[in-house]
N, C-alpha and C positions, 0 to 999 in steps of 0.2 A: 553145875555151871550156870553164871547167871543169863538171865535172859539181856542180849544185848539188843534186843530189835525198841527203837524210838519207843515211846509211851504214846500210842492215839494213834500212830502214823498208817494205820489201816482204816481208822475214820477219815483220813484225808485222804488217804485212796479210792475209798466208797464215794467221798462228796466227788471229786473227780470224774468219778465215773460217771454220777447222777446226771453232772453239766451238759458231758456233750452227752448221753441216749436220752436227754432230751430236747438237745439240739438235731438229733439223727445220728449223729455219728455215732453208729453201731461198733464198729473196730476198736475205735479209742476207750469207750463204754465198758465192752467187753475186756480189754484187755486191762482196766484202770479196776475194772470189780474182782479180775484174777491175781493180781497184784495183792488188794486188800485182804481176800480168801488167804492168801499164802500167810500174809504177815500178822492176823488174827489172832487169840490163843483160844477165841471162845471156839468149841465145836457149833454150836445153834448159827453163831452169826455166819463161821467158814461155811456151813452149810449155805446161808441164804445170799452170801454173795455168788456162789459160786451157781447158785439155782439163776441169778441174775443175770451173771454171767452168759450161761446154758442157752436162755429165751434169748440172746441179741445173737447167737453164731445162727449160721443160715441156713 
C-alpha cells in the first residue's frame, strides 16, 4: 500500500512547532512536534520530535 501521507509535511509540522516554543507557547509547540512525530517515516527523527515534544509538557 502506498504511502499517502504529503512528501515533507512533517518538516512543516516541526518548523511550526519551533515558531511558537519560541514564542513560549509551550501547548501549540508541543502539540505541532506530536503531529510531525506521527507523520514522520524516519524512526531517528520520530524519536527527536517526540523527545521535543516530552521537554515542553509540564
Amino acid at each position: 500500500m502506498p504511502d499517502r501521507r504529503p512528501a515533507g509535511r512533517h518538516r512543516l509540522d516541526a518548523v511550526t512547532g519551533h515558531l511558537p516554543e519560541t514564542a513560549g507557547d509551550r501547548d501549540a509547540a508541543r502539540s505541532a512536534h506530536r503531529s510531525a512525530a506521527r507523520r514522520t517515516t524516519s524512526l531517528p527523527e520520530r524519536r527527536h520530535l517526540e523527545a521535543r515534544a516530552n521537554r515542553l509538557t509540564p
